[in-house]
N, C-alpha and C positions, 0 to 999 in steps of 0.2 A: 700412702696407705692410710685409710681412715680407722684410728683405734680409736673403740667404745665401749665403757662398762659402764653398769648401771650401781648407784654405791648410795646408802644413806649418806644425808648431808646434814651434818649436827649444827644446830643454833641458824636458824635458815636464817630469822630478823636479826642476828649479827650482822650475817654477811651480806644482805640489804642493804641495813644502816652504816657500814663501810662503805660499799661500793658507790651507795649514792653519798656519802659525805665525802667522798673520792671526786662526783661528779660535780657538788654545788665547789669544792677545794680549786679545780680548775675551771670555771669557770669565773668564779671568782675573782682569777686571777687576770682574766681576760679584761676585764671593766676596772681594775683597782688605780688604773693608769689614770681613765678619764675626767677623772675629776682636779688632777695635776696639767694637766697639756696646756692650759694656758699659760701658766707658770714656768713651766718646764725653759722655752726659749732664754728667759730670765736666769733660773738657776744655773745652766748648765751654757751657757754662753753661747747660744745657735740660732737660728731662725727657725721660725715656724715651721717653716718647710722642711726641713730637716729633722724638727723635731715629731712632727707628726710620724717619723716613721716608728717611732718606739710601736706605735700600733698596727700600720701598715707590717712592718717586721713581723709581728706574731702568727697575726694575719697568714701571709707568705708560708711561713714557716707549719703553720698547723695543718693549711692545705696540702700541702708536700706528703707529712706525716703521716697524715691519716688515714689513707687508704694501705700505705706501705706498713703502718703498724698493725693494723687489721690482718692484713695478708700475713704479717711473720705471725701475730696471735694463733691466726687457723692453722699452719705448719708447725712452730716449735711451743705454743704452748699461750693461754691466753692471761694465765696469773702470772708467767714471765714475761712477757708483754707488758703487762700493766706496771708492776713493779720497775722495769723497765723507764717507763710514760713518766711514776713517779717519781722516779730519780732526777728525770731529768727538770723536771718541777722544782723540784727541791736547790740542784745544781744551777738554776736560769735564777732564783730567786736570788741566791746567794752571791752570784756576780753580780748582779742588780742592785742590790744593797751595797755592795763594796765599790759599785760606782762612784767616779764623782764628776765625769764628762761622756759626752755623749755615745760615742762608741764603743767603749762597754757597755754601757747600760742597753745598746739595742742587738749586742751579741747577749744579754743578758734576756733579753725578751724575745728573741730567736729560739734558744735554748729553751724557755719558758713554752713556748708554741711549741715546740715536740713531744708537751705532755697532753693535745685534746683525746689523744685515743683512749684516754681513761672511759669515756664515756660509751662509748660501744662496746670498749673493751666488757666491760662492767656487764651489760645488756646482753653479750655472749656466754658468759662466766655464768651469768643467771639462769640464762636457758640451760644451760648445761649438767647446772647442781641442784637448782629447787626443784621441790615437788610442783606440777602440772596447777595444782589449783593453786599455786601461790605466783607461779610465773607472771599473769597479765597485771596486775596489780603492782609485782615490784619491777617488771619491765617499765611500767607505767613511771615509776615514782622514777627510776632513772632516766630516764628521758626528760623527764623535766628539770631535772635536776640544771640543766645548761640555761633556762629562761628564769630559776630558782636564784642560784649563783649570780648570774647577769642585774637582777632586780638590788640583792642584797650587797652587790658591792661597792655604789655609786654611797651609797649611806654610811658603809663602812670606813671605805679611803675617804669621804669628808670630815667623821668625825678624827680618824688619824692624822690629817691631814691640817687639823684644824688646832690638835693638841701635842703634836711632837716632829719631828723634823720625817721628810719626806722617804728616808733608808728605811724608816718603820714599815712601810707598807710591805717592802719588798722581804724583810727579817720576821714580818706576819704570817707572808705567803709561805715563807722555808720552814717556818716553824709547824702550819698548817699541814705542810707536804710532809714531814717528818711525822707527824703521829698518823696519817692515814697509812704512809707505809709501813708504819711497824704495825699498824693492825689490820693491815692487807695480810701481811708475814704471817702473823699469829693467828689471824680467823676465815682467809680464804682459801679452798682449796683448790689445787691445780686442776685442770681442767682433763677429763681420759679421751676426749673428742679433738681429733687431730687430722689435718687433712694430707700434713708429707708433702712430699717434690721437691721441687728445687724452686728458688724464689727467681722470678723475671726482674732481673737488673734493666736489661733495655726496657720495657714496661714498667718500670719505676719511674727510672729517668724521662723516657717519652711525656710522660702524664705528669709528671713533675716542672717540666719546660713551659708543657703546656698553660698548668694552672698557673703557673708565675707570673706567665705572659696574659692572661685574660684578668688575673686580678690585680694585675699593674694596670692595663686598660683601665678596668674600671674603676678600682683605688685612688689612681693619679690621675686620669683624663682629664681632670680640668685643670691641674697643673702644667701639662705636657702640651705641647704642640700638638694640630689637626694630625701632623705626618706621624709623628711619633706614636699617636694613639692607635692610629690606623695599621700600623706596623705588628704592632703589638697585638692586636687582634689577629693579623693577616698572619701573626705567625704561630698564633695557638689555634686558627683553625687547622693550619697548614699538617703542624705538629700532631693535633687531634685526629686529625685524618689518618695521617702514618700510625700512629698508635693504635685505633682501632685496627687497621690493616694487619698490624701485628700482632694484636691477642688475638683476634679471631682462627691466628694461624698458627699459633704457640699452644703448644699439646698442654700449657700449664700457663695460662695466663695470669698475671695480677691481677686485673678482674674481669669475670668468667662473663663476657655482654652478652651473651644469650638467656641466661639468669636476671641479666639486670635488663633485657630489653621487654620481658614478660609485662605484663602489661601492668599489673598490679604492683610490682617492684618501680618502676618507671614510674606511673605516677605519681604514688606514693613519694617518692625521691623528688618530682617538681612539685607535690604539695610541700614537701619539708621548704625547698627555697622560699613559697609562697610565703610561709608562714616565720620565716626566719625574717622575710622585709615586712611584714607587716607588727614581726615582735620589737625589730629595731626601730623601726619608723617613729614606736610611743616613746621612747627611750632618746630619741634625737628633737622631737617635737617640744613633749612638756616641759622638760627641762628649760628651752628655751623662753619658753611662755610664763615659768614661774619665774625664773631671772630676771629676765625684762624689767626696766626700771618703770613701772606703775604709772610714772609722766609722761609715757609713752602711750598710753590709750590701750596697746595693745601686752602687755606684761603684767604680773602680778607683784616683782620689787621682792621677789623670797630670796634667803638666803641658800647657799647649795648645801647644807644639812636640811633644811625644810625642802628642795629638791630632791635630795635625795630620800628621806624618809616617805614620800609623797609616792614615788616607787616601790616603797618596800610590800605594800601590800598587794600588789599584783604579783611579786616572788611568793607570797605566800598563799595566796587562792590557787595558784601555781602548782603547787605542795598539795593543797588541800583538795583538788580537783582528779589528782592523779588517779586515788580510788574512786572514787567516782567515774573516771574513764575506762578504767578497768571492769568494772559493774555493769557500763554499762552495752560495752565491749562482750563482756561474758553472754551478755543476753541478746545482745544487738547482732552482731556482729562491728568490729573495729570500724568496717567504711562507712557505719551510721553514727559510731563515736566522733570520726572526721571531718565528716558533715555538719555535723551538731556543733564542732568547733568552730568550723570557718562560721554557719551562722552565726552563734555570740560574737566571732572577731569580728565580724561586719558590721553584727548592731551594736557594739562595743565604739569602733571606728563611725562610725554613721552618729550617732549619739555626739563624739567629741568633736564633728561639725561645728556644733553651734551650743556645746556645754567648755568654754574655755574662759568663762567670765572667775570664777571664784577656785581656792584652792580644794574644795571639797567636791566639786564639781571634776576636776582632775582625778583624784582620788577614785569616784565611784568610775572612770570613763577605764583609768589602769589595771582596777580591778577586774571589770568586764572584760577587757580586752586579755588580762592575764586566766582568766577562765580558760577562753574559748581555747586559748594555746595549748594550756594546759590539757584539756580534752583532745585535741589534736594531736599533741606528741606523744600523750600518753597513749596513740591507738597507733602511731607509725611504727613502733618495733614488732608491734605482733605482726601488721601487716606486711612487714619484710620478712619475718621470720618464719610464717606461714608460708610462704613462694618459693624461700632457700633451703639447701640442704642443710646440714645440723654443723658440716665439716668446712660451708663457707660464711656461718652464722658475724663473725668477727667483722671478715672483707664485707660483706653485705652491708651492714649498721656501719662502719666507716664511711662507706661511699656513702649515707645517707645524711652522719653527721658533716661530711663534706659540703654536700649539695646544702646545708642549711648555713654553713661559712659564704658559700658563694651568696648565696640569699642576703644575707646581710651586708656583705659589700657592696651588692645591685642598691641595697635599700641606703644604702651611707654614701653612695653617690648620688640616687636621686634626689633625695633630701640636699645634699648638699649644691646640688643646682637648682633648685627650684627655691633653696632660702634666698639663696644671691640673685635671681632673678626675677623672682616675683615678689609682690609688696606683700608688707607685714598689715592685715591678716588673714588675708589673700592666700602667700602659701602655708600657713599653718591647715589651713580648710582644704587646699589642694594634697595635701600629704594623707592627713586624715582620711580622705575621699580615697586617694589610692591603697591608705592600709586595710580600705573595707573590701580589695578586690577578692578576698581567700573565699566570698561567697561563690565565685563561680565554679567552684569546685563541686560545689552539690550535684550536679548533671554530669560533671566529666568523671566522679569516681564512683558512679553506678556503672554494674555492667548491664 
């Protein structure tokens, strides 16, 4: 049964400024790894291989989550949910830190992935309690919050990284997760928009199998044998099939695919992938380009604090863009803010074709590209939320934040075969070229 009252909501830019420092808090945490992984085999006694799963793990794990934490949001409550998400933020940090071999620290990062539904979460909560003219603007600012967090974390764990022993990062993140939930507690209010029924276990699980299985495919496929890859495929489509089969016929599905098969939700949902491998693509590229030792012809010899800094100001145009997507959104409508994004992302990506000579030349190419995002993510929640009812606002923005997880694993596999197989600086220009593809979205999201 859907319960709804209508209630003033005190200190709206409180509950903004939580929700999105909730949403940069986990994403943050997502990226706090990457700057340790080479190291990691070293410290922690493993192979590479092994250890890359600290990532793949979260990965895994947030996938699973997020649609099923969505779904319990809409039935028992979406501030319980979150607080929920954060706990276990808090919880994954704290094993993490008390690591000192490898399998806890990737049960540590398992547990840490159970916390992405903060950011839908959030994006629902919004809809729910601000006032109408404040919605697009702070839907905006959370949503970006995920490409926010991602930008500013690479800078963070370097400088951590570089000044105290490696449990800090993970005693940063718990302590991080600890004041956003006491001020979740103290400044968010529970949400009176509730959708009831019973929660689909088999539709959890199905869709759970499934995504394990396609982003083990993709995650691992170069690691794994022809057969093994193909398996894994052949058995989340298999999987995927039955699943569909089964909410279509489940009076209470975990997600309602007539809703999501609407046209403007669907796209919408393959724009977010588009846009998730073209935000990862700059974040796997420069990096590489500014490390490179300089006697290489093709590298600029930086250190990963000047790497990392070098991103920070695409997290913050990122930030700075959100009301502006909102503005522009209000007047435009969202699929002309969308539009407008993937163009900057293209001329953003088209540009660092052939600007990868100088570090300031990086800079303006990050920047551009963290516009275009920025404008783009800031227009997908309206556009989901416009399509959906108010009682599946949660489940909706999950399967969106999902589809942009998937996005970024396509984008961290192709990358990672195209570095190992094509010449340096060959594939840097080949990545670049495919991060500028979110242009053909212009034509497919008019109706």
């Amino acid at each position: 049964m859907l319960l709804e009252e209508t209630r003033p909501v005190t200190r709206p830019n409180v509950v903004v400024a939580v929700l999105a420092m909730g949403g940069i808090v986990v994403s943050l945490m997502q990226t706090l790894v990457i700057p340790l992984l080479p190291r990691f085999p070293q410290l922690l006694g493993s192979s590479p291989g092994d250890t890359a799963w600290l990532v793949t793990a979260t990965l895994l794990a947030s996938a699973v989550a997020t649609p099923v934490v969505g779904r319990l949001g809409d039935m028992y409550g979406k501030r319980r949910m979150l607080v929920v998400s954060l706990i276990m933020l808090v919880a994954g940090s704290v094993i993490a830190a008390l690591s000192h071999s490898l399998a806890p620290l990737i049960v540590g990062r398992v547990v840490q992935g159970l916390a992405v539904g903060v950011i839908p979460l959030g994006i629902s909560i919004m809809r729910d309690e601000l006032p109408a003219e404040r919605l697009a603007s702070a839907t905006a600012l959370m949503s970006a919050s995920l490409g926010v967090g991602g930008a500013l974390g690479l800078p963070a764990a370097a400088i951590l990284v570089e000044q105290s022993d490696w449990h800090v990062l993970f005693w940063t993140s718990a302590a991080a997760g600890v004041l956003v939930l006491a001020a979740v507690l103290i400044f968010v209010p529970e949400s009176a928009v509730r959708g009831g029924g019973r929660f689909d276990f088999v539709g959890a699980a199905g869709l759970s199998v499934a995504l394990v299985c396609l982003l083990l495919g993709v995650s691992k496929g170069s690691t794994l044998s022809g057969g093994a890859t193909a398996g894994l495929f052949g058995v989340a489509a298999v999987v995927l099939a039955l699943w569909g089969w089964w909410e279509l016929r489940s009076s209470q599905p975990l997600v309602d695919l007539g809703t999501t098969a609407r046209r403007q939700v669907l796209l919408t949902n393959i724009a977010s992938a588009v846009f998730a491998f073209a935000m990862f693509a700059q974040s796997l590229v420069l990096p590489q380009i500014l490390q490179l030792p300089a006697s290489t012809e093709h590298g600029l010899g930086q250190s990963l604090l000047v790497t990392g800094l070098v991103l920070v100001p695409s997290g913050l145009v990122m930030m700075a863009t959100a009301p502006v997507s909102a503005r522009i959104s209000n007047a435009r409508g969202p699929r002309v803010t969308l539009m407008l994004g993937a163009l900057v992302v293209a001329f953003g990506y088209g540009a660092g074709v052939f600007l990868m000579s100088a570090v300031w030349q990086l800079v303006v190419v990050s920047a551009v590209i963290g516009a275009g995002i920025g404008l783009a993510y800031g227009a997908m929640p309206a556009l989901i939320m416009s399509a959906v009812p108010a009682s599946e606002t949660a489940a909706a923005n999950s399967l969106n934040t999902l589809m942009r997880a998937i996005g970024t694993s396509i984008s961290s596999a192709v990358a990672g075969v195209v570095l190992t197989q094509v010449t340096i600086p060959l594939s840097f220009q080949l990545i670049m070229g495919l991060g500028a593809r979110p242009r053909c979205w212009r034509s497919r999201s008019r109706r």
